[in-house]
C-alpha positions, 0 to 999 in steps of 0.5 A, spaced: 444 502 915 446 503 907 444 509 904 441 512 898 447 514 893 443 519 886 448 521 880 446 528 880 445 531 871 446 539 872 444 540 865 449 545 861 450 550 865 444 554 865 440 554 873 434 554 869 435 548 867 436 544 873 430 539 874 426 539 880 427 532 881 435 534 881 435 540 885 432 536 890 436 531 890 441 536 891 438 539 897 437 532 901 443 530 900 449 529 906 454 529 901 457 532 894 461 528 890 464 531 884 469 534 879 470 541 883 467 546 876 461 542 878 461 542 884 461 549 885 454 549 880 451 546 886 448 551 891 452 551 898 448 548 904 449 548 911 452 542 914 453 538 907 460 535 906 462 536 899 468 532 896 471 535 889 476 530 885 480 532 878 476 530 871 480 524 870 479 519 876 471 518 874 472 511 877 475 512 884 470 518 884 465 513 884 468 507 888 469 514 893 461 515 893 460 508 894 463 508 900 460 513 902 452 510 901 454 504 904 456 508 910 449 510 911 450 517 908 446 520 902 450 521 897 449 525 890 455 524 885 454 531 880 455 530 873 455 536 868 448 535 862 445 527 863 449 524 867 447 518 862 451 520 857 458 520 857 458 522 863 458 518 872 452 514 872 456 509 868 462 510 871 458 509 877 455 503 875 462 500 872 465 501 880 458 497 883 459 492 877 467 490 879 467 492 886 465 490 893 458 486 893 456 490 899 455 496 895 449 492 891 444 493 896 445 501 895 440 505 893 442 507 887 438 513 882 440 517 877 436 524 875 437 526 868 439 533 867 439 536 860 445 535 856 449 539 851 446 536 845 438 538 847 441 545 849 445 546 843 439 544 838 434 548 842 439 554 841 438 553 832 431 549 832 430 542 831 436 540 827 434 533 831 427 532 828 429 527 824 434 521 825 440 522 829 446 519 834 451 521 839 458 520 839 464 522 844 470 523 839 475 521 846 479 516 845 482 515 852 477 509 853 476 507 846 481 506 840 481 512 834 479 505 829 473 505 833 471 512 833 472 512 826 469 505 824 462 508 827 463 516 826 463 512 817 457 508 819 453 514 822 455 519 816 454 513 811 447 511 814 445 519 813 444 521 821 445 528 824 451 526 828 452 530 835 460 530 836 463 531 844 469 531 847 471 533 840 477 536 841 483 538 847 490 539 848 492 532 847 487 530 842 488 536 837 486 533 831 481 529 831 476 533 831 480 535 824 479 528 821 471 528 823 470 533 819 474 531 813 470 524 815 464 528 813 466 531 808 466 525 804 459 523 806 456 530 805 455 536 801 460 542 803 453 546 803 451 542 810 450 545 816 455 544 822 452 547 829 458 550 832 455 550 840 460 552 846 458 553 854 450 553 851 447 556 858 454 558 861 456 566 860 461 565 856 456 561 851 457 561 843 454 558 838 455 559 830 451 555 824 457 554 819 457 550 813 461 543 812 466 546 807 468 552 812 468 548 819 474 549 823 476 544 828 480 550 831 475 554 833 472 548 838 474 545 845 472 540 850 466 545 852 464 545 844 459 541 842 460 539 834 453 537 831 454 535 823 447 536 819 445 530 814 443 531 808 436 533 809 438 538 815 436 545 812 436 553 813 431 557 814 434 563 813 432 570 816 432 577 815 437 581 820 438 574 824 441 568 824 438 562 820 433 556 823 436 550 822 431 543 822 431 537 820 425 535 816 421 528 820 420 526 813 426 523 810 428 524 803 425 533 804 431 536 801 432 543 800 
């Protein structure tokens, strides 16, 4: 009998923020799939088999998780935030595409979760209430041309511009040139949303303007968010500013 195999979005951190429809699927699963940080994000059950993997081997964690579904097992296969977004559900889909036929009768779910660009905004107010996009600054799976090709095309049209994957040890600089790329379309004045491990523990999140935006301050857990030219501040006595994007395009401060 072919079982059921659900990609599993934990949102950012905060157990509040995991879904009903997450947590049960969760709950009903024979085994856990997943990079181990995650994994230890999932409550412990009794009986249930859990299978940890390193971070960069989304594929064969995937092709695993088939196997394991076309086995008859009920299989979740944990992402952190939305597994839709830069994340398994389509690493999932690319091992089921290229992979053994019989695993296209598996009963295939993805639940959503909440991911670190809906987490980082709601932190600051509404800088996502106008236009805006989402882009993974890695370059392991797409060439920096392309990155850049689209980074000018995002800043140039005048969206919000959410950035992960913005930086690491072995891609120490790119964050760095996003940030000079922005400079190019933006005043220096613009909201920049330094957002890191919103919902964990060790959570930080800043507003710093564009010309004072250090790429050194980020890591893989940061999320960057570049403000278009209408994002504002509503500026607070005693707190931190609200920062919002206007729905109506052309309201500047």
């Amino acid at each position: 009998m072919t079982g059921v195999l659900t990609v599993v979005g934990l949102g950012p951190g905060d157990a509040r923020w995991l879904t009903p429809a997450a947590s049960a699927a969760l709950a009903e699963a024979t085994d856990l799939v997943g990079y181990g940080p995650y994994l230890d994000r999932a409550p412990e059950r009794p009986g249930q088999r859990r299978h940890a993997s390193d971070n960069r081997v989304e594929i064969d964690r995937a092709r695993f998780a088939l196997d394991l579904a076309a086995a008859g097992n009920r299989v979740a296969v944990v992402s952190g935030g939305d597994p839709g977004v830069f994340a398994m559900a389509a690493a999932v889909f690319e091992a089921l595409e290229g992979g053994d036929p019989a695993w296209r009768a598996i009963n295939i779910r993805v639940e959503p979760g909440v991911t670190a660009m809906l987490a980082a905004a709601a932190r600051v107010g509404a800088p996502l209430g106008g236009d805006f996009c989402a882009m993974s600054l890695s370059d392991n799976l797409k060439p920096w041309e392309v990155i850049e090709t689209r980074l000018r095309a995002a800043l140039g049209a005048d969206f919000v511009v959410a950035l992960y994957n913005p930086i690491s040890k072995a891609r120490p600089w790119q964050l760095g040139r996003a940030l000079a790329l922005a400079a190019e379309f933006r005043h220096p004045a613009t909201p920049v949303i330094m957002a890191r491990a919103v919902g964990r523990a060790d959570e930080g999140v800043r507003v710093v303007p564009l010309a004072q935006a250090d790429a050194a301050s980020a890591d893989m857990s940061t999320l960057v968010m570049i403000g278009a030219s209408t994002t504002r501040l509503i500026e607070r006595e005693g707190a931190a500013p609200y920062v919002y994007t206007p729905r109506v395009y052309g309201v500047r401060p």
